[in-house]
FIKOLZA-1660 file (N, C-alpha, C; in steps of 0.1 Angstrom, whole numbers, plus 5000, padded with zeros to 4 digits):
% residues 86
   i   px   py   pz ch aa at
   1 4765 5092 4993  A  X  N
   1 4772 5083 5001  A  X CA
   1 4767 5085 5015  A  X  C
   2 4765 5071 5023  A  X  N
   2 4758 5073 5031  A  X CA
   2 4769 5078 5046  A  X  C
   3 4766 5084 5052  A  X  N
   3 4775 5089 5069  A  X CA
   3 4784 5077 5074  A  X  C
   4 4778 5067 5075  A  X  N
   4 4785 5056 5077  A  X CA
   4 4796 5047 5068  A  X  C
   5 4796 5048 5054  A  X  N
   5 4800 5050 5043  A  X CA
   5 4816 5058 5044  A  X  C
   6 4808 5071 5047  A  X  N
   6 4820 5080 5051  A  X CA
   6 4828 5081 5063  A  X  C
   7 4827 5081 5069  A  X  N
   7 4833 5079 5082  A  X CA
   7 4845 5065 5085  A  X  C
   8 4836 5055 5078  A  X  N
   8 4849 5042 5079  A  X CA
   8 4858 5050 5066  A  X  C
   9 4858 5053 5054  A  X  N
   9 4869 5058 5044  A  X CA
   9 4876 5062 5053  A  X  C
  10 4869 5077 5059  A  X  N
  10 4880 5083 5067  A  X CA
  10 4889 5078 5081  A  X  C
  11 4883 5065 5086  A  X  N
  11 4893 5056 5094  A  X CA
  11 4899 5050 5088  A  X  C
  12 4898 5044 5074  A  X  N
  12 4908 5039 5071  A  X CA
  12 4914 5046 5062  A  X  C
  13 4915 5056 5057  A  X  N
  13 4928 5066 5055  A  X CA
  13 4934 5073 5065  A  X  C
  14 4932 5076 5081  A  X  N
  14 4941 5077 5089  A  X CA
  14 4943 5063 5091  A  X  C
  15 4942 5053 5088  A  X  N
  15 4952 5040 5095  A  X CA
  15 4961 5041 5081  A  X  C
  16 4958 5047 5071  A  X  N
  16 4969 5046 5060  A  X CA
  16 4979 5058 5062  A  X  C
  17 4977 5069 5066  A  X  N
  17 4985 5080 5067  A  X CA
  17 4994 5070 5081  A  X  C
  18 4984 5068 5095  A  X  N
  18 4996 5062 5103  A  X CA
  18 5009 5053 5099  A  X  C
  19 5002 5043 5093  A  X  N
  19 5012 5034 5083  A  X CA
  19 5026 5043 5075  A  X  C
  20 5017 5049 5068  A  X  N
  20 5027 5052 5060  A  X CA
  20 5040 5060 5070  A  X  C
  21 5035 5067 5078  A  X  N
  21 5044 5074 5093  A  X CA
  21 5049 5065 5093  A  X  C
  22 5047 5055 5104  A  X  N
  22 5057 5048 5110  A  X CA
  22 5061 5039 5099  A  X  C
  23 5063 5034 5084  A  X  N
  23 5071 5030 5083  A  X CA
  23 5083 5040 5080  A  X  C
  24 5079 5050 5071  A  X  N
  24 5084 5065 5071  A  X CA
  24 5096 5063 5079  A  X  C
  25 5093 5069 5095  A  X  N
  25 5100 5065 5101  A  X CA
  25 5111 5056 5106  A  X  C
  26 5105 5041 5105  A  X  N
  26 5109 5034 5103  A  X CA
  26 5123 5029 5094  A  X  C
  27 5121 5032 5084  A  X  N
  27 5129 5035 5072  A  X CA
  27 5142 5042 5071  A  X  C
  28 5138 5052 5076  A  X  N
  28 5147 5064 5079  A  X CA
  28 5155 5056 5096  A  X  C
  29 5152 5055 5103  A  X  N
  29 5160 5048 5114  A  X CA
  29 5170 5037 5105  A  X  C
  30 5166 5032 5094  A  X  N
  30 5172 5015 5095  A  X CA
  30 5184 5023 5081  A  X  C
  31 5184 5036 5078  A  X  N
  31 5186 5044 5068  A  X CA
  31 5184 5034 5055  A  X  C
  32 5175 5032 5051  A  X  N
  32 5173 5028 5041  A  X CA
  32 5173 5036 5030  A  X  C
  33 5179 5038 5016  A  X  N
  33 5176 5046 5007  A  X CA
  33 5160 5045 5003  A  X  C
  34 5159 5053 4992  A  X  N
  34 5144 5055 4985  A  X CA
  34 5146 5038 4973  A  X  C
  35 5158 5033 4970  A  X  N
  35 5164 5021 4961  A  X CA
  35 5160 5020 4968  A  X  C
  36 5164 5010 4979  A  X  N
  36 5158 5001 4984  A  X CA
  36 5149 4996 4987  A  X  C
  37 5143 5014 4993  A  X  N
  37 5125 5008 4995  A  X CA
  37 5119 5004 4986  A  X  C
  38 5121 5014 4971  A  X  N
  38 5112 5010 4960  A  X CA
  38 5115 4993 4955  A  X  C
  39 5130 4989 4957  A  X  N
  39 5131 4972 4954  A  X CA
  39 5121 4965 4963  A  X  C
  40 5121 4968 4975  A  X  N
  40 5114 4963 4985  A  X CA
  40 5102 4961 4984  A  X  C
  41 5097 4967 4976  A  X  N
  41 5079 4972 4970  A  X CA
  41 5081 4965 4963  A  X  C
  42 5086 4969 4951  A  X  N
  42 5085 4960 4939  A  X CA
  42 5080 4943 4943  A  X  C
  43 5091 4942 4948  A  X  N
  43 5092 4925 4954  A  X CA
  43 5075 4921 4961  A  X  C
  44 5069 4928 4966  A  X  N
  44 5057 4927 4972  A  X CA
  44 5046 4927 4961  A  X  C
  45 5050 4939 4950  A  X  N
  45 5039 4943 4946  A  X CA
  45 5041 4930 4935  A  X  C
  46 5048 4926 4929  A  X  N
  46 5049 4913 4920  A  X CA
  46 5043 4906 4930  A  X  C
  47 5040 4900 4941  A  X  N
  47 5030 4890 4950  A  X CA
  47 5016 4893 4947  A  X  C
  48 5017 4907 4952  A  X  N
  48 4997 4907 4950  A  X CA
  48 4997 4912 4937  A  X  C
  49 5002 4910 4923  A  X  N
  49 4999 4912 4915  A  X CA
  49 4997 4897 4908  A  X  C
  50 4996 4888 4915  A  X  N
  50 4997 4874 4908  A  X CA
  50 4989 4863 4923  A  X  C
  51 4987 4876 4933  A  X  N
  51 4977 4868 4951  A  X CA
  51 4964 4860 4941  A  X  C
  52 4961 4851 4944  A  X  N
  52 4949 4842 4935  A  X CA
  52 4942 4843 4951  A  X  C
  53 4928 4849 4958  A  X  N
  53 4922 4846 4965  A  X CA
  53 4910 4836 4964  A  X  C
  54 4910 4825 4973  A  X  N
  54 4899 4818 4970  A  X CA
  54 4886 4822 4972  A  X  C
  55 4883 4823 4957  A  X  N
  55 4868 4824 4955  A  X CA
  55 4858 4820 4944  A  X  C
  56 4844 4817 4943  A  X  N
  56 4841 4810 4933  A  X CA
  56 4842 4815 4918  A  X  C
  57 4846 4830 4917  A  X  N
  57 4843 4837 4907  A  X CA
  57 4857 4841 4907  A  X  C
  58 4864 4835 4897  A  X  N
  58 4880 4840 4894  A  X CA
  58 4878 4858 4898  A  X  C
  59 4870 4863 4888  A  X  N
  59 4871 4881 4882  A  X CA
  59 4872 4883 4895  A  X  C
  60 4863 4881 4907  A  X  N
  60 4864 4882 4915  A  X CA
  60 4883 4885 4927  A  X  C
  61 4885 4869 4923  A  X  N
  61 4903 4870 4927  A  X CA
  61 4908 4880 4923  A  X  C
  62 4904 4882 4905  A  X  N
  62 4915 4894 4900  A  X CA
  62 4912 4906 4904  A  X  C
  63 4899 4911 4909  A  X  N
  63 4894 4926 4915  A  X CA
  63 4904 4926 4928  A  X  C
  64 4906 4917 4936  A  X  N
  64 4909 4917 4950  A  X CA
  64 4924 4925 4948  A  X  C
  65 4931 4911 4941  A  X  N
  65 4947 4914 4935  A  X CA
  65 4946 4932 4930  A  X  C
  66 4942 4932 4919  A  X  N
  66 4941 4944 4919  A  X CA
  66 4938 4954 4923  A  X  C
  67 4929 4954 4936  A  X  N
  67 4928 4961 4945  A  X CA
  67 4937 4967 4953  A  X  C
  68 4943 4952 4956  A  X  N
  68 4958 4953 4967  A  X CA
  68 4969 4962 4960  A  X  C
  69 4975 4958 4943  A  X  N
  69 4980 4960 4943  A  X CA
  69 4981 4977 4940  A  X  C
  70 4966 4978 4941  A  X  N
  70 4970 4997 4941  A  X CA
  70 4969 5002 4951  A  X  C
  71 4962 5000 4962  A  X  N
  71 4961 5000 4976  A  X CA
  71 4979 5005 4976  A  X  C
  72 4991 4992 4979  A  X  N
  72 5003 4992 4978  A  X CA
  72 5010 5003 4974  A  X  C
  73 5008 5009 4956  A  X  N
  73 5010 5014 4951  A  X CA
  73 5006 5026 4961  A  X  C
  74 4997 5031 4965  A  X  N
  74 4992 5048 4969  A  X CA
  74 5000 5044 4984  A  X  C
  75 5001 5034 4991  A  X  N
  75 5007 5033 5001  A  X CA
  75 5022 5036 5002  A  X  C
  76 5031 5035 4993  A  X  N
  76 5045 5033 4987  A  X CA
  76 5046 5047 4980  A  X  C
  77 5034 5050 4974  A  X  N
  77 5036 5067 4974  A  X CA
  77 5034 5080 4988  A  X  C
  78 5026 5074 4994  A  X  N
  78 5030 5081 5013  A  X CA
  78 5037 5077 5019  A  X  C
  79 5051 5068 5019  A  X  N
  79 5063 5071 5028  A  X CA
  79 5075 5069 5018  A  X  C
  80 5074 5078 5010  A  X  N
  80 5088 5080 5002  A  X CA
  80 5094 5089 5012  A  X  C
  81 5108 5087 5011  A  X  N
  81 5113 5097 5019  A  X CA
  81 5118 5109 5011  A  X  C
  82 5114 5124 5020  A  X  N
  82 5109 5134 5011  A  X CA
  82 5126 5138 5008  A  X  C
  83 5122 5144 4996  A  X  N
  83 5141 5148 4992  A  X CA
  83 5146 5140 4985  A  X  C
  84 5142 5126 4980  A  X  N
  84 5148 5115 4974  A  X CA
  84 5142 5116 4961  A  X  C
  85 5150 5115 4949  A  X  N
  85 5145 5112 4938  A  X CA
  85 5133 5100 4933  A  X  C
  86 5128 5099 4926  A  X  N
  86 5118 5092 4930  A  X CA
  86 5122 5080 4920  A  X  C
% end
């Protein structure tokens, strides 16, 4: 993997740790339960699980969708709030 390769991963997994902080945070201010947030998700992740992006190559749309929708998923597993059943 080339240095430059590496270096954006690692910017964009601290923009994913920040994220997940301040919603964290977030969350916890508006006292949201761990229910809630996971409904909250849910409701999202049924969107990019069905996002059709325009492009000439369907497989294509479905890689993207699918991309998102695990992206979400590992996102949604960094700001559980800690102590809450899962």
């Amino acid at each position: 993997m080339e240095v430059a390769t590496i270096k954006l991963h690692a910017r964009i997994l601290a923009i994913e740790y920040f994220l997940a902080e301040a919603f964290r945070m977030i969350y916890g201010l508006a006292r949201f339960s761990q229910e809630e947030i996971d409904a909250s998700h849910r409701e999202l992740r049924d969107v990019l699980r069905t996002l059709r992006v325009p492009s000439d190559d369907p497989a294509i749309s479905d890689l993207i969708a699918a991309e998102l929708e695990e992206a979400h998923t590992r996102l949604l597993g960094m700001i559980r709030v800690p102590g809450e059943d899962r």
